[in-house]
Predicted model as a PDB file, atoms N, CA, C, CB and O in Angstrom, pLDDT in the B-factor column:
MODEL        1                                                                  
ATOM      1  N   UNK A   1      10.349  14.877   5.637  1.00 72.00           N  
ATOM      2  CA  UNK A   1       9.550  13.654   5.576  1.00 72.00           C  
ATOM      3  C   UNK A   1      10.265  12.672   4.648  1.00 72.00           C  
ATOM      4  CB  UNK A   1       8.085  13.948   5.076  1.00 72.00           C  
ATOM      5  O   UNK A   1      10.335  13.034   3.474  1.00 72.00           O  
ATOM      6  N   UNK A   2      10.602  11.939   4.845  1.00 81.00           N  
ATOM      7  CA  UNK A   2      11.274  10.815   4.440  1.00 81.00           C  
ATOM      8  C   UNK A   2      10.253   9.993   2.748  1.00 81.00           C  
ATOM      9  CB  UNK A   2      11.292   9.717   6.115  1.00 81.00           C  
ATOM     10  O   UNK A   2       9.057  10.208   2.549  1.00 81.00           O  
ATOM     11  N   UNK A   3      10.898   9.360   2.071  1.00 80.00           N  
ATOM     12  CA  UNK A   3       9.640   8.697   1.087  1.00 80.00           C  
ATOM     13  C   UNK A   3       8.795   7.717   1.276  1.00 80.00           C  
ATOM     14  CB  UNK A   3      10.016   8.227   0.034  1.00 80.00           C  
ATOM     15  O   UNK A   3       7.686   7.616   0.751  1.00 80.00           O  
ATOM     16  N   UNK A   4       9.337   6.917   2.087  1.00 83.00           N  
ATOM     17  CA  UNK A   4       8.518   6.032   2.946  1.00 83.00           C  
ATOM     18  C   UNK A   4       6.958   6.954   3.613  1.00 83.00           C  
ATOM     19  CB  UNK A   4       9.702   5.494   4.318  1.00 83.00           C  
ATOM     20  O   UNK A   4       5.837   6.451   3.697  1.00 83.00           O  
ATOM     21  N   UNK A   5       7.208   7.881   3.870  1.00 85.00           N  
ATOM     22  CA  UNK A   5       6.718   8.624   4.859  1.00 85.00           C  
ATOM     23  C   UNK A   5       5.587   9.331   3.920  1.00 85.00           C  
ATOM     24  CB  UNK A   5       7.866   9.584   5.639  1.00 85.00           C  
ATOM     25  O   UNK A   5       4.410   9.476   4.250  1.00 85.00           O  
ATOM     26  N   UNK A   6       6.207   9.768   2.609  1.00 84.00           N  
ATOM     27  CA  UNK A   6       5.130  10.987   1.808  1.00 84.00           C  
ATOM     28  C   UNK A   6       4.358   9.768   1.326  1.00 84.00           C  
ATOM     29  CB  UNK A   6       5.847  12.280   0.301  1.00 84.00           C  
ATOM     30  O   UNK A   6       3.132   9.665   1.370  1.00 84.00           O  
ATOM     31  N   UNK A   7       5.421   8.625   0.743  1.00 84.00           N  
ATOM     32  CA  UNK A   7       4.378   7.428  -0.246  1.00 84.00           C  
ATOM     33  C   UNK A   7       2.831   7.431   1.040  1.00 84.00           C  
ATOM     34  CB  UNK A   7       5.519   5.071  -0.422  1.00 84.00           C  
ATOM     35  O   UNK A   7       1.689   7.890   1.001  1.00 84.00           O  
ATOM     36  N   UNK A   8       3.362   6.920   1.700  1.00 86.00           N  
ATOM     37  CA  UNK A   8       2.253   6.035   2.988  1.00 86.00           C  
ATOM     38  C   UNK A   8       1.179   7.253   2.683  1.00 86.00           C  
ATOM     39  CB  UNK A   8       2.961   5.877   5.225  1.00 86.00           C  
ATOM     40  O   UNK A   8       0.058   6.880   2.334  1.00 86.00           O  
ATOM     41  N   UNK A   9       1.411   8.650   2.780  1.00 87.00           N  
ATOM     42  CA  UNK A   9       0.132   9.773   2.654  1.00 87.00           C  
ATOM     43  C   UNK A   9      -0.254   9.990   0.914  1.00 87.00           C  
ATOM     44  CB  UNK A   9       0.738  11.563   3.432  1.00 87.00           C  
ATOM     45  O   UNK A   9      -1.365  10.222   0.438  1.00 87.00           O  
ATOM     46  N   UNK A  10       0.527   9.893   0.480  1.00 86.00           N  
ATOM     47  CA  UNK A  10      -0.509   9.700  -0.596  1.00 86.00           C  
ATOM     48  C   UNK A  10      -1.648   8.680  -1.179  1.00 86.00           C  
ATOM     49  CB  UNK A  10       0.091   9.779  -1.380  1.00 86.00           C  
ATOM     50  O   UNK A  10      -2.196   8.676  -2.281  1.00 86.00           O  
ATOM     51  N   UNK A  11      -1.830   7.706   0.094  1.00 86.00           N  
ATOM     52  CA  UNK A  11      -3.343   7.205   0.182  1.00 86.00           C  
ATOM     53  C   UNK A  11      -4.260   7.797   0.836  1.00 86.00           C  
ATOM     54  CB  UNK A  11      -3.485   6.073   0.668  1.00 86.00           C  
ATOM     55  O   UNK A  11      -4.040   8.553   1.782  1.00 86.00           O  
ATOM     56  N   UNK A  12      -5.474   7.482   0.352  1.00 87.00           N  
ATOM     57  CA  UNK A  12      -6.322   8.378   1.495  1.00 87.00           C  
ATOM     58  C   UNK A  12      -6.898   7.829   2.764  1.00 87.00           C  
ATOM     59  CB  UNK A  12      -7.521   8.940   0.887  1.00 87.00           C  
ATOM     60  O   UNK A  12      -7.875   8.294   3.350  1.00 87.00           O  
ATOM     61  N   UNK A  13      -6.122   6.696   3.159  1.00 88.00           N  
ATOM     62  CA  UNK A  13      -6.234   6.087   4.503  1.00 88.00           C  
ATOM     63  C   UNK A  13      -5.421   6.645   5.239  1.00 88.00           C  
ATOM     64  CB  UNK A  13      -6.039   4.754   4.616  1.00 88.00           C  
ATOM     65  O   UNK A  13      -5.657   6.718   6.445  1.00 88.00           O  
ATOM     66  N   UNK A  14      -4.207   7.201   4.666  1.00 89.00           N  
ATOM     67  CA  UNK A  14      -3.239   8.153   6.044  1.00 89.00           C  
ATOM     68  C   UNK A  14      -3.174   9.500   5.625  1.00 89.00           C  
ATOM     69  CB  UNK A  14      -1.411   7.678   6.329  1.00 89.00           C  
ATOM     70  O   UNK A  14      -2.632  10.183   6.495  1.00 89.00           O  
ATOM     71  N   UNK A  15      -3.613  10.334   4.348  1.00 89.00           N  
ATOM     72  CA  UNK A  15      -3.970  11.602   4.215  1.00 89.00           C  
ATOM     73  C   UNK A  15      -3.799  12.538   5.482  1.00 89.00           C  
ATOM     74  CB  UNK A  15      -5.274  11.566   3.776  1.00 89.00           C  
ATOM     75  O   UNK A  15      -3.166  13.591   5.400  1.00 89.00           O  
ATOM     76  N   UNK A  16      -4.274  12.193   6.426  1.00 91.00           N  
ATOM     77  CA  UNK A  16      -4.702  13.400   7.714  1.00 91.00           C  
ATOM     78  C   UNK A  16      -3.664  12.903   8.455  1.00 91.00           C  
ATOM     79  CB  UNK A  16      -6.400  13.392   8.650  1.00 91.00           C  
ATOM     80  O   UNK A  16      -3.700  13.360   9.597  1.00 91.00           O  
ATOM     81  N   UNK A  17      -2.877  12.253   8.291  1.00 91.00           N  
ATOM     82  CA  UNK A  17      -1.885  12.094   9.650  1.00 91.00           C  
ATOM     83  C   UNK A  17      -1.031  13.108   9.506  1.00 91.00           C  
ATOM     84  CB  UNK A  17      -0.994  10.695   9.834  1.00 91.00           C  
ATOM     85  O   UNK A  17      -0.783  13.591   8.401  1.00 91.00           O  
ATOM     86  N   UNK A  18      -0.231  13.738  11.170  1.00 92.00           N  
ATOM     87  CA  UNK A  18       0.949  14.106  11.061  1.00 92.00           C  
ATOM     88  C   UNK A  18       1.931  13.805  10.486  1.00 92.00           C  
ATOM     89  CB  UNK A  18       1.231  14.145  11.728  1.00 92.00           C  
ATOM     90  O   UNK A  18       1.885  12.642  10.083  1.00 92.00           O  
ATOM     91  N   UNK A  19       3.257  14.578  10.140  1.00 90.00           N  
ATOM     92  CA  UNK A  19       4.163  13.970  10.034  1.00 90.00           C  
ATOM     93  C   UNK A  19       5.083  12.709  10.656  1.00 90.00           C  
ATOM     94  CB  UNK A  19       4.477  14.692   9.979  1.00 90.00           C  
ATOM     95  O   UNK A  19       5.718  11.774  10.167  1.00 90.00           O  
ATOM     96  N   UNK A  20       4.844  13.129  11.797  1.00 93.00           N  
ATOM     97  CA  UNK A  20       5.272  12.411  12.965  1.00 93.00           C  
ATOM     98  C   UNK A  20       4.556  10.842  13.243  1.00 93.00           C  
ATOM     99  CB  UNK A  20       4.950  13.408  14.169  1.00 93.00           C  
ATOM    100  O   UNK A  20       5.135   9.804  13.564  1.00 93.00           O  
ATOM    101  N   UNK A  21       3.037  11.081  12.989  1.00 93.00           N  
ATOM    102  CA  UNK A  21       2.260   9.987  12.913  1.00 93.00           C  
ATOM    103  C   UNK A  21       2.590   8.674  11.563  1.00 93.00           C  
ATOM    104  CB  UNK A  21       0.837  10.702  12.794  1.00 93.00           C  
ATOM    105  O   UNK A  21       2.668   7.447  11.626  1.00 93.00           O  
ATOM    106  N   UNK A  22       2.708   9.591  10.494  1.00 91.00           N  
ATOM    107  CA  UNK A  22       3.371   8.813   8.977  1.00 91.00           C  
ATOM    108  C   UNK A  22       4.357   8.149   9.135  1.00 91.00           C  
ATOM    109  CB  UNK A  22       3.873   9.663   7.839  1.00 91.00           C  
ATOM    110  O   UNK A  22       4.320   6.959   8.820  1.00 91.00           O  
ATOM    111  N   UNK A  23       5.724   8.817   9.758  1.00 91.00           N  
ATOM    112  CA  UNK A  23       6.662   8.210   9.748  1.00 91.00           C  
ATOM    113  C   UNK A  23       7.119   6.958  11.112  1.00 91.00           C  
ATOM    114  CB  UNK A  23       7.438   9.291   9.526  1.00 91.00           C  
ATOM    115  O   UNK A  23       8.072   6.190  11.246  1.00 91.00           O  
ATOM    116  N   UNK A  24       5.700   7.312  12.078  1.00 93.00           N  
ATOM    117  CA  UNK A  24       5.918   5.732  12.849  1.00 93.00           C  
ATOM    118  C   UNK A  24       5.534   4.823  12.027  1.00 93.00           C  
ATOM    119  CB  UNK A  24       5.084   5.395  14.201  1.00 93.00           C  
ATOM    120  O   UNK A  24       6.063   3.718  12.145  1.00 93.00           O  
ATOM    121  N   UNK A  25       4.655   5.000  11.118  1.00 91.00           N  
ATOM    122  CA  UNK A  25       3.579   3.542  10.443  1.00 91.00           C  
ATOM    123  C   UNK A  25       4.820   3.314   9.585  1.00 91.00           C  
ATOM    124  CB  UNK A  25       1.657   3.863   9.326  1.00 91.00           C  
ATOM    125  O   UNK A  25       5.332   2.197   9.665  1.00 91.00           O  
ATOM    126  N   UNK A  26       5.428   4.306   8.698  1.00 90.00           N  
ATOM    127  CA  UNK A  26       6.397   4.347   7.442  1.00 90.00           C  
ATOM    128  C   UNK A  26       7.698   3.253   8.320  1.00 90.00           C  
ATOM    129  CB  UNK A  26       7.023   6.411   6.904  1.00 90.00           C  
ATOM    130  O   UNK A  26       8.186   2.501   7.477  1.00 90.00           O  
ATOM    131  N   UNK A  27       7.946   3.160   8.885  1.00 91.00           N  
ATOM    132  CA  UNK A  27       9.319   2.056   9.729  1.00 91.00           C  
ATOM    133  C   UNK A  27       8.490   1.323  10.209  1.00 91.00           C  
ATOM    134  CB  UNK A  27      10.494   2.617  11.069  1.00 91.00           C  
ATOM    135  O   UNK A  27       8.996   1.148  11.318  1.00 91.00           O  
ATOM    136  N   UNK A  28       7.574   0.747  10.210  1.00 90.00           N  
ATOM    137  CA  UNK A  28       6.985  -0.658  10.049  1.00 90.00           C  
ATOM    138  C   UNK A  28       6.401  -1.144   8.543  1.00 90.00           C  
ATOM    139  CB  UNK A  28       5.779  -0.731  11.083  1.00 90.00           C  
ATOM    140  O   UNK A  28       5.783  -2.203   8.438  1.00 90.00           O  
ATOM    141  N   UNK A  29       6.656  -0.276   7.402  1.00 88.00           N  
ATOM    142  CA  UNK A  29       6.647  -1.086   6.256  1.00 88.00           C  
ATOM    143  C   UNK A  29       7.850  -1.168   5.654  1.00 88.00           C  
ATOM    144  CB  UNK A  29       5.760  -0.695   5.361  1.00 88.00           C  
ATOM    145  O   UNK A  29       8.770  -0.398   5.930  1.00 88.00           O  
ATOM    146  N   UNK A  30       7.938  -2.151   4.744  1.00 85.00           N  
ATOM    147  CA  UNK A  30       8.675  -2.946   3.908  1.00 85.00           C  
ATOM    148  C   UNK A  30       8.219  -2.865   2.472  1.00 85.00           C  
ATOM    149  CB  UNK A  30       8.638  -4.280   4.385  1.00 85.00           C  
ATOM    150  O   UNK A  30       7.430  -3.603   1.881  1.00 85.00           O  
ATOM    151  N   UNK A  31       9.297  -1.160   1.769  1.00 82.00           N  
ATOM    152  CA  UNK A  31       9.041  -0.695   0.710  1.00 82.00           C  
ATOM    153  C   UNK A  31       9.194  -2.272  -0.841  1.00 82.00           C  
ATOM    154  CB  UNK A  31      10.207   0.746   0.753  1.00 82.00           C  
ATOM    155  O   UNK A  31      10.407  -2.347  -1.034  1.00 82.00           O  
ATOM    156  N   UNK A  32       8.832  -2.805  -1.324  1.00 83.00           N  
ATOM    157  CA  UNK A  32       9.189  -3.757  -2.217  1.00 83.00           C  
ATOM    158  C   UNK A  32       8.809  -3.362  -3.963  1.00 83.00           C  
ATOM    159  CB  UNK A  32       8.423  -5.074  -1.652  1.00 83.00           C  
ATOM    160  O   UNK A  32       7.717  -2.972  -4.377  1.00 83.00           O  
ATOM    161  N   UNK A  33      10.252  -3.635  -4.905  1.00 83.00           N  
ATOM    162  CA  UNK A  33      10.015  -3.299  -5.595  1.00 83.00           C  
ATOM    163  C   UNK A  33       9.786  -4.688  -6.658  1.00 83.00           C  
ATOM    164  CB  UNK A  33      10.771  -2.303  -5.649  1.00 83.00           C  
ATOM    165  O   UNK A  33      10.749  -5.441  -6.516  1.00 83.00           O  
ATOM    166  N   UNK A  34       8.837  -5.198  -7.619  1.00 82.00           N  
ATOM    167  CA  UNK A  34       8.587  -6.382  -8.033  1.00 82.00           C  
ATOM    168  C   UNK A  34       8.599  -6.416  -9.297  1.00 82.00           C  
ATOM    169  CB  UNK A  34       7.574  -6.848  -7.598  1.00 82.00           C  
ATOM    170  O   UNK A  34       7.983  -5.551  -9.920  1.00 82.00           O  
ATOM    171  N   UNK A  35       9.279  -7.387  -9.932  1.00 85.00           N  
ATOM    172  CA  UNK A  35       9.299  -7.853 -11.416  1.00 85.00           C  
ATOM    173  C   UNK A  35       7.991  -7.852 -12.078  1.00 85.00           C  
ATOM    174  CB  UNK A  35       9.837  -9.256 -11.546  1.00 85.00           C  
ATOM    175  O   UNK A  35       7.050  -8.365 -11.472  1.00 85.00           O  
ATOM    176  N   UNK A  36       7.761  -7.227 -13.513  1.00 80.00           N  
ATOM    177  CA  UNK A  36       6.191  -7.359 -13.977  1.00 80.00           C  
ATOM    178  C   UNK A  36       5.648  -8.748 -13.794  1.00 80.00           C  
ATOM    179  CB  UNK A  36       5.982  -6.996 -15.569  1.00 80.00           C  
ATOM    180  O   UNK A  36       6.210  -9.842 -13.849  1.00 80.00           O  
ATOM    181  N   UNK A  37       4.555  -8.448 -13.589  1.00 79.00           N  
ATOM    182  CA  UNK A  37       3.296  -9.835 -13.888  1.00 79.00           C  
ATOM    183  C   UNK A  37       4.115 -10.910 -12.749  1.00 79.00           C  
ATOM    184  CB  UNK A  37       3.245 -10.735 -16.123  1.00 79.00           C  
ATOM    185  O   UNK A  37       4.125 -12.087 -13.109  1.00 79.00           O  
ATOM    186  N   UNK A  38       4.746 -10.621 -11.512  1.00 82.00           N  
ATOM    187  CA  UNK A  38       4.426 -10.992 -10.539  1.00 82.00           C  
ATOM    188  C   UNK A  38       3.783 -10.907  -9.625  1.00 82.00           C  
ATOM    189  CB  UNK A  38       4.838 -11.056 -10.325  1.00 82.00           C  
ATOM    190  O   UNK A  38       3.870  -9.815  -9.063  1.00 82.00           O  
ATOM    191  N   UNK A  39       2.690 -12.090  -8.898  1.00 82.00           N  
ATOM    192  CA  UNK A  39       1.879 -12.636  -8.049  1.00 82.00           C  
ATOM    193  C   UNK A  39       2.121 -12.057  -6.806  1.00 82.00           C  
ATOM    194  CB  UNK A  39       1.970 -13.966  -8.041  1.00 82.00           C  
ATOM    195  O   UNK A  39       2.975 -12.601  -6.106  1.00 82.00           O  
ATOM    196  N   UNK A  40       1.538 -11.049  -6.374  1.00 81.00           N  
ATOM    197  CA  UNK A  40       2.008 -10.727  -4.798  1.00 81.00           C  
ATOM    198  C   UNK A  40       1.113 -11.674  -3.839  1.00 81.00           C  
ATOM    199  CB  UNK A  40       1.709  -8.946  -4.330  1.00 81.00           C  
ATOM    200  O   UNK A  40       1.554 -12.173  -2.803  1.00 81.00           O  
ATOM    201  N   UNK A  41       0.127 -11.809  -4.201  1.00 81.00           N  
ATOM    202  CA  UNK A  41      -0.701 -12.987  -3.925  1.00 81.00           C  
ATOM    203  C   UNK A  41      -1.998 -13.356  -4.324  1.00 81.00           C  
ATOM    204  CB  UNK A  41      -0.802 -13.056  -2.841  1.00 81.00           C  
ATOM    205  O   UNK A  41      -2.676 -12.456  -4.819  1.00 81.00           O  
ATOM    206  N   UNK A  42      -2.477 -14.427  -4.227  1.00 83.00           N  
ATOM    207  CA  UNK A  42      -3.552 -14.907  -4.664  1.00 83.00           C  
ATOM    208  C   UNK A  42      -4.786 -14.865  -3.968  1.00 83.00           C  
ATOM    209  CB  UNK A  42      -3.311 -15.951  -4.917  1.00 83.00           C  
ATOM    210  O   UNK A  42      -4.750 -14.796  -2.740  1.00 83.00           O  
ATOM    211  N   UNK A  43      -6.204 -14.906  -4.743  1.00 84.00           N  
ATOM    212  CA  UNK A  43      -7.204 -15.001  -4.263  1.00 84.00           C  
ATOM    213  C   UNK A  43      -7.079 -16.772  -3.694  1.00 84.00           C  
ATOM    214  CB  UNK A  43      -8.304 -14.464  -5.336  1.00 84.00           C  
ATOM    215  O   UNK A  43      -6.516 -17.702  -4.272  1.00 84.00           O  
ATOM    216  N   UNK A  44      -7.980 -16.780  -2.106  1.00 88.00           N  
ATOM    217  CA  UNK A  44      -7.795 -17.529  -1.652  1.00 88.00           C  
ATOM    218  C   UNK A  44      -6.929 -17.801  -0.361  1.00 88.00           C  
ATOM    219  CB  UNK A  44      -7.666 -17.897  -2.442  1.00 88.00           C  
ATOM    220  O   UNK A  44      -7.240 -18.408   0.664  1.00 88.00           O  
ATOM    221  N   UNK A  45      -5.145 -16.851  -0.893  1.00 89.00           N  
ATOM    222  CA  UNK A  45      -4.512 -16.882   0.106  1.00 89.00           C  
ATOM    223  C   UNK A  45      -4.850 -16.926   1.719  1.00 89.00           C  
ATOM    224  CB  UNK A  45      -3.967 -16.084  -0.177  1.00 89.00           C  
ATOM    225  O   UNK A  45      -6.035 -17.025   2.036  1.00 89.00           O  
ATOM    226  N   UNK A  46      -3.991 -16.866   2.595  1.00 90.00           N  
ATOM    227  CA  UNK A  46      -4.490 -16.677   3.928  1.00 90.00           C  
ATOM    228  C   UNK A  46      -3.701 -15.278   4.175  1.00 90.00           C  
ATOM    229  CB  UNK A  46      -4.140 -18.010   5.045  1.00 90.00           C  
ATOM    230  O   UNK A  46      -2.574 -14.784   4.123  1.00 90.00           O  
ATOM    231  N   UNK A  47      -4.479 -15.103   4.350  1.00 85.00           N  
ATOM    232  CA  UNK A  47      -4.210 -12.934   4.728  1.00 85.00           C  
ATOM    233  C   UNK A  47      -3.508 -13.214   5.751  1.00 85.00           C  
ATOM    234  CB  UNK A  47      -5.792 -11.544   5.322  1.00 85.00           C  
ATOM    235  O   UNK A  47      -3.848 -13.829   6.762  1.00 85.00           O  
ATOM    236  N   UNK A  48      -1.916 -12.481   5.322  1.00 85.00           N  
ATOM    237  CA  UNK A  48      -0.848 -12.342   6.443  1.00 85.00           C  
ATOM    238  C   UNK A  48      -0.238 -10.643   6.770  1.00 85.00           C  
ATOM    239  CB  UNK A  48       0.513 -13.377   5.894  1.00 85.00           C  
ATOM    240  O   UNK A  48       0.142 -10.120   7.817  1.00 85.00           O  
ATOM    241  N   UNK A  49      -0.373 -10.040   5.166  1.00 84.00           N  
ATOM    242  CA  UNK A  49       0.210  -8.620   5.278  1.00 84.00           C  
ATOM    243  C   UNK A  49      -1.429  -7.890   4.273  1.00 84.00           C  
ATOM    244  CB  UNK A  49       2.307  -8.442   4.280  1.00 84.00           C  
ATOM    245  O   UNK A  49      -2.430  -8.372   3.741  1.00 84.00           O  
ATOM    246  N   UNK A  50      -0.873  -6.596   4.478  1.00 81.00           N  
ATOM    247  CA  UNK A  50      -1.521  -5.570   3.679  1.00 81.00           C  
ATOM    248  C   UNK A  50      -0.219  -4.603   2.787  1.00 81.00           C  
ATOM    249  CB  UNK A  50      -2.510  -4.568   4.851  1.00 81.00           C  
ATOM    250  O   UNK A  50       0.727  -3.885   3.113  1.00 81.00           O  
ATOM    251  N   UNK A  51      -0.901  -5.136   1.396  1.00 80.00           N  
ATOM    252  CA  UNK A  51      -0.187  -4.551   0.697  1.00 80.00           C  
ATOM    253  C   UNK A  51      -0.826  -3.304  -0.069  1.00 80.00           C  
ATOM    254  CB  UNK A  51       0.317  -5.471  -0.022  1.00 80.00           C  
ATOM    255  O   UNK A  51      -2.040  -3.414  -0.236  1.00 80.00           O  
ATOM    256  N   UNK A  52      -0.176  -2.011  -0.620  1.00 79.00           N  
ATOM    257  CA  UNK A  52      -0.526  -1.024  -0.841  1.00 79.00           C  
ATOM    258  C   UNK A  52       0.129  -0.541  -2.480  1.00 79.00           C  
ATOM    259  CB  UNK A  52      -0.199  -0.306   0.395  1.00 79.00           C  
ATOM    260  O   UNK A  52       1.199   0.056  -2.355  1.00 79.00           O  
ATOM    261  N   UNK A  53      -0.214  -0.659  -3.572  1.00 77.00           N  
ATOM    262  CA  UNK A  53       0.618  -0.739  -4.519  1.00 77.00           C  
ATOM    263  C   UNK A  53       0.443   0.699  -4.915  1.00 77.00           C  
ATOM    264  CB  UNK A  53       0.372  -1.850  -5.532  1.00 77.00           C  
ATOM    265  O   UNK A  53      -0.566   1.401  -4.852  1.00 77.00           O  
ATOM    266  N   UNK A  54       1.932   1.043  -5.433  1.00 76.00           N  
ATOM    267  CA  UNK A  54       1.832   2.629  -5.750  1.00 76.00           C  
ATOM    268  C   UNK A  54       1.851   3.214  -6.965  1.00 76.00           C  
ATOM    269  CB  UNK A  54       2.779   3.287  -5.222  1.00 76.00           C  
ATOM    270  O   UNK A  54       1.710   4.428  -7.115  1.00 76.00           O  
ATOM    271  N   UNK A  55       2.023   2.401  -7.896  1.00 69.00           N  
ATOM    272  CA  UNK A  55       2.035   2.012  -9.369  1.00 69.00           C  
ATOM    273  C   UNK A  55       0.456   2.034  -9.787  1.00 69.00           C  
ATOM    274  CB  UNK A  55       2.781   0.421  -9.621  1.00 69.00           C  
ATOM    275  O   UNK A  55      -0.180   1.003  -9.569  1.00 69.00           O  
ATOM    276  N   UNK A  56       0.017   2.767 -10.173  1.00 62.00           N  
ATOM    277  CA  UNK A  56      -1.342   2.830 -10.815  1.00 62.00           C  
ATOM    278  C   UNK A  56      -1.714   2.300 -11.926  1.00 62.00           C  
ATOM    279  CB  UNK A  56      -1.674   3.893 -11.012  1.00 62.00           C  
ATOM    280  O   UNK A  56      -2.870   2.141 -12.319  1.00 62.00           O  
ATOM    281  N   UNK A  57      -0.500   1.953 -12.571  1.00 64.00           N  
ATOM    282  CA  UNK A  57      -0.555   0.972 -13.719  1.00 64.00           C  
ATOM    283  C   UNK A  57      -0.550  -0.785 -13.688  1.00 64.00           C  
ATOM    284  CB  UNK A  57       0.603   1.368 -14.446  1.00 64.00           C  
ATOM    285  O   UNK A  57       0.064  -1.431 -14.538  1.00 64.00           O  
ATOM    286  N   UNK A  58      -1.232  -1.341 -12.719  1.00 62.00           N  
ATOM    287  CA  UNK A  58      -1.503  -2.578 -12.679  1.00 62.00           C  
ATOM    288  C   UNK A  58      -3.001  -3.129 -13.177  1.00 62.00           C  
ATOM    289  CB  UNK A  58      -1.218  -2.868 -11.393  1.00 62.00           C  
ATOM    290  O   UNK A  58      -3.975  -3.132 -12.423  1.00 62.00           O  
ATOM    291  N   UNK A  59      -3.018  -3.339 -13.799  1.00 59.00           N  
ATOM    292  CA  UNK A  59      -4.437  -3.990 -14.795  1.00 59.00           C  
ATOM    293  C   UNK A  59      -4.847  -4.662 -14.253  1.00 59.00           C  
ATOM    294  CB  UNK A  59      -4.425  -4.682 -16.055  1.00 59.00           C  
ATOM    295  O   UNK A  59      -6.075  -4.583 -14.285  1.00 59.00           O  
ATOM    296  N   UNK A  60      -4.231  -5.919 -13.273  1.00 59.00           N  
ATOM    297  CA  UNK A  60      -5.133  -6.889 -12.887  1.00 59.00           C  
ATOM    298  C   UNK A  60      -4.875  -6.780 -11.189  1.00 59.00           C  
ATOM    299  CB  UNK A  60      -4.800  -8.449 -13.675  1.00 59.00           C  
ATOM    300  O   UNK A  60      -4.796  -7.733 -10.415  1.00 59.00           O  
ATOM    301  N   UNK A  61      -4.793  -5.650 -10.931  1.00 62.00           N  
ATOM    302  CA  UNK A  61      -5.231  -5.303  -9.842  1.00 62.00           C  
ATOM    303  C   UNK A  61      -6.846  -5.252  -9.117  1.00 62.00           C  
ATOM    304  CB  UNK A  61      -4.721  -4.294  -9.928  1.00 62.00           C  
ATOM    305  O   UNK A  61      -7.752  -4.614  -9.652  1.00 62.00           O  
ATOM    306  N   UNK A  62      -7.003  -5.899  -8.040  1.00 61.00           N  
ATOM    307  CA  UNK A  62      -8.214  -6.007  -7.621  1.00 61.00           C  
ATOM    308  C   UNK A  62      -8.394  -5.576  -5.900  1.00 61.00           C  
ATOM    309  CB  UNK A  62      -8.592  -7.471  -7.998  1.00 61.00           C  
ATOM    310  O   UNK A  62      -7.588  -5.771  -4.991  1.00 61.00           O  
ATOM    311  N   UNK A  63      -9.735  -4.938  -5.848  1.00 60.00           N  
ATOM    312  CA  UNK A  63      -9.771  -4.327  -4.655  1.00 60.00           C  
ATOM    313  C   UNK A  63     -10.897  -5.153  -3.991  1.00 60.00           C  
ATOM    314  CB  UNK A  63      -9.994  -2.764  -4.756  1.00 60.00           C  
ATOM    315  O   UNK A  63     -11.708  -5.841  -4.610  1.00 60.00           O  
ATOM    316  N   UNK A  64     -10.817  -4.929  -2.089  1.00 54.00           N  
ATOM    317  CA  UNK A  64     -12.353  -6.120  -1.498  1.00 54.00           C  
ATOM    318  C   UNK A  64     -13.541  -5.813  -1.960  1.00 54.00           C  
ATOM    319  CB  UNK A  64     -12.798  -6.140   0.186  1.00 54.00           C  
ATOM    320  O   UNK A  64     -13.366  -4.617  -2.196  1.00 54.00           O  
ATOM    321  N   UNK A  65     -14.165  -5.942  -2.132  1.00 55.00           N  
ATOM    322  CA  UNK A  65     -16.041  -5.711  -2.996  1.00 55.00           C  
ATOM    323  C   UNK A  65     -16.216  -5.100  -1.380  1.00 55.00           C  
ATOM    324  CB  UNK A  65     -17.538  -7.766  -3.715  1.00 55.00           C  
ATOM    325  O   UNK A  65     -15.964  -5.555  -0.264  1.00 55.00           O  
ATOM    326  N   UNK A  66     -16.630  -4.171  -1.758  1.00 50.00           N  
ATOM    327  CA  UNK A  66     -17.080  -3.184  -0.199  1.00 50.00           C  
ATOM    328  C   UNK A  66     -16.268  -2.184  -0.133  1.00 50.00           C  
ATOM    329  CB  UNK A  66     -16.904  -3.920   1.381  1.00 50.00           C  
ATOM    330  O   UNK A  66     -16.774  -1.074   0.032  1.00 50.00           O  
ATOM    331  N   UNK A  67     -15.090  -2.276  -0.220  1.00 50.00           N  
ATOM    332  CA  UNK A  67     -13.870  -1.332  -0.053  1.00 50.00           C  
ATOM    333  C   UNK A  67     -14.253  -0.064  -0.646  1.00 50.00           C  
ATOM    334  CB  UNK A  67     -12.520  -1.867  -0.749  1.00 50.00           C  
ATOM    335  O   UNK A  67     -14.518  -0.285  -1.828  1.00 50.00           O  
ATOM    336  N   UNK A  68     -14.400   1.146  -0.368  1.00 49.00           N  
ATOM    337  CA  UNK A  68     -14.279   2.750  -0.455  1.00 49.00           C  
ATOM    338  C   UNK A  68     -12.706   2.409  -1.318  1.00 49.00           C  
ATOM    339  CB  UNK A  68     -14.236   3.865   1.458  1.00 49.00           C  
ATOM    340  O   UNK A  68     -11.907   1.573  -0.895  1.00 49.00           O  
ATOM    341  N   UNK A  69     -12.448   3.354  -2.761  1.00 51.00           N  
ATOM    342  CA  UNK A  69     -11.046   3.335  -2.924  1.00 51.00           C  
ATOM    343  C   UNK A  69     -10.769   4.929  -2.954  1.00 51.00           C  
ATOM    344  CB  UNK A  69     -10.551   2.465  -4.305  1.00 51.00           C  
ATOM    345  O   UNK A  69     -11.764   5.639  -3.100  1.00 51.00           O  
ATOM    346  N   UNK A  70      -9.817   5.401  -2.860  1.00 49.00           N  
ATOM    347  CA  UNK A  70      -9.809   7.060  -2.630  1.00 49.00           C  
ATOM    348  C   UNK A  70     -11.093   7.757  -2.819  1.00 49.00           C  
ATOM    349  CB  UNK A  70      -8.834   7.797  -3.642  1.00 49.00           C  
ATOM    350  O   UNK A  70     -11.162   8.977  -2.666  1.00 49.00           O  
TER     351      UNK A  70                                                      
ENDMDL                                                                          
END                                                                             
């Protein structure tokens, strides 16, 4: 399994997938690594991607009001 592939399952939105299933979704993302206390985007924006941060250490991280998180 590739890292693309294990990262994507260690959420619990792809948890239950195959291997095989992980690593189609895993080659349609775009792993990015970002300078601190940069803006991936703003409230307000117009929703173009879904981003998934793997860093548990972001403070001003915010999730949708409704959203289940693991």
């Amino acid at each position: 399994m590739s890292h693309s592939s294990h990262l994507l399952c260690s959420f619990p939105l792809f948890q239950g997938l195959t291997a095989d299933e992980a690593a189609q979704i895993a080659r349609l993302t775009v792993p990015r690594l970002l300078p601190r206390r940069m803006a991936v985007f703003r409230e307000g924006d117009e929703v173009e991607s879904i981003y998934f941060v793997a860093n548990e250490n972001c403070p001003h991280c915010r999730s949708l009001q409704g959203v289940r998180q693991g």
